[in-house]
N, C-alpha and C positions, 0 to 999 in steps of 0.2 A: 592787066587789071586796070591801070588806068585810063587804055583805051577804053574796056566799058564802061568807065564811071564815067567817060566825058560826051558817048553816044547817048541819044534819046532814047527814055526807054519809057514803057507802060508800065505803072505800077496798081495792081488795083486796089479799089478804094474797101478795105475792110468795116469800117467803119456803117457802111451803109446797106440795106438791103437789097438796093437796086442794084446790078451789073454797072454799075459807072467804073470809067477809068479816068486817073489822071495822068498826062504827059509831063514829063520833067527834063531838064536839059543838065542839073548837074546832080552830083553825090550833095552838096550842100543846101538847096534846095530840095530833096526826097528827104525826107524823115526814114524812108526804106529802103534805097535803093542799095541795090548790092547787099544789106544789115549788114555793115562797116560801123554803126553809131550806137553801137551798144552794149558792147564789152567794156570791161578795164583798160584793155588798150587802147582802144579807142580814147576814153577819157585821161588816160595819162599820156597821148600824144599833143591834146588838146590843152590840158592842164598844168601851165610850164610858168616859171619864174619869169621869161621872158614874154608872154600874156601878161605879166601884172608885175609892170616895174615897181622896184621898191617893199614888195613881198616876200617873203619866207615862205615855200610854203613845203608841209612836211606830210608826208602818205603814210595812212594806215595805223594813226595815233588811238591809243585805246585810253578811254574815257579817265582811267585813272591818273594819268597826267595832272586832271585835273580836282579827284579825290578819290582819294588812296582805299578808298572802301569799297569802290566801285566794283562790280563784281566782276571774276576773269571772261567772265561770256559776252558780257556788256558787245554791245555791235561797234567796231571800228571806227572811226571818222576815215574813210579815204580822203579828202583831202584837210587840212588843216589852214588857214591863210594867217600869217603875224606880221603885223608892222609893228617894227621897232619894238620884236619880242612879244607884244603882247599880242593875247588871239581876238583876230578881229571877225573871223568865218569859218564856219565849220560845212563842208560837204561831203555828204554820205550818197553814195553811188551803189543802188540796192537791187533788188527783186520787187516786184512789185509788190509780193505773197511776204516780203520782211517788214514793212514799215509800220507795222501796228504790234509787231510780235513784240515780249516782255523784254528781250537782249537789246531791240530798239530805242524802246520806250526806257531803260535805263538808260540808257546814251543819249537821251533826247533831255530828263529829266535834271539830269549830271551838268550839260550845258545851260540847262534853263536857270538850276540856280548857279550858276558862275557868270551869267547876263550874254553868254558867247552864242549868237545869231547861228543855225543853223538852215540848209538847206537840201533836198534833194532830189536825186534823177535816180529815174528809173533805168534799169536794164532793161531793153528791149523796146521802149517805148522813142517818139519824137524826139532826136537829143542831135539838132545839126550842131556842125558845129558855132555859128552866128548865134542861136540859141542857147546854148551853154555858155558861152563867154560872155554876151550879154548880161542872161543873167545872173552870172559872177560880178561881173561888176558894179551892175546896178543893187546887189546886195555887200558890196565892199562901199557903194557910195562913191566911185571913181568913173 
């Protein structure tokens, strides 16, 4: 496996209606190459305490943590980020067909009034890894 991810490969360009292709030289640079960058695992290989010294951080927190009326279906936070206890980042790792549905939009709602910054990625979509740590931290402000 990591032989192919380190050979050039052709990947082609969906996005466009013309037959174009782009060449890539690694997995971190393709947004597709292999689709390794688009699962949970993916994201919880990427998504570590040791990315973000000084952080807690906790998987698959459901909204009521943060009020208890929240409903049981409320959508997840996969990741959670706290410094020094307090929540400083909320990321939701979703479908793309989830982020507007009403279990969302409670869990979106729940953090807006508790002032807790959320963000998120898409399954399936652009998520190298330089891209998601990035922008983890530029929304931790580190």
């Amino acid at each position: 496996v990591d032989a192919v991810r380190t050979e050039v490969e052709t990947i082609k360009d969906y996005n466009s209606t013309a037959s174009n292709s782009t060449t890539v030289t690694s997995e971190d640079e393709s947004p597709y190459a292999n689709n390794h960058n688009t699962g949970d695992e993916y994201f919880a290989q990427l998504i570590t305490e040791s990315e973000f010294p000084g952080y807690t951080i906790e998987r698959n927190v459901h909204p009521s943590v943060f009020d208890s009326s929240a409903h049981p279906k409320c959508f997840p936070i996969s990741y959670l980020f706290r410094l020094n206890g307090e929540p400083k980042l909320a990321v939701f790792v979703m479908q793309t067909n989830q982020y507007k549905a009403m279990i969302a939009k409670g869990s979106y709602d729940i953090l807006d009034d508790n002032d807790i910054h959320y963000i998120r990625f898409f399954k399936g979509m652009e998520n190298e890894k330089s891209y998601v740590l990035n922008r983890i931290r530029e929304n931790l402000n580190v």
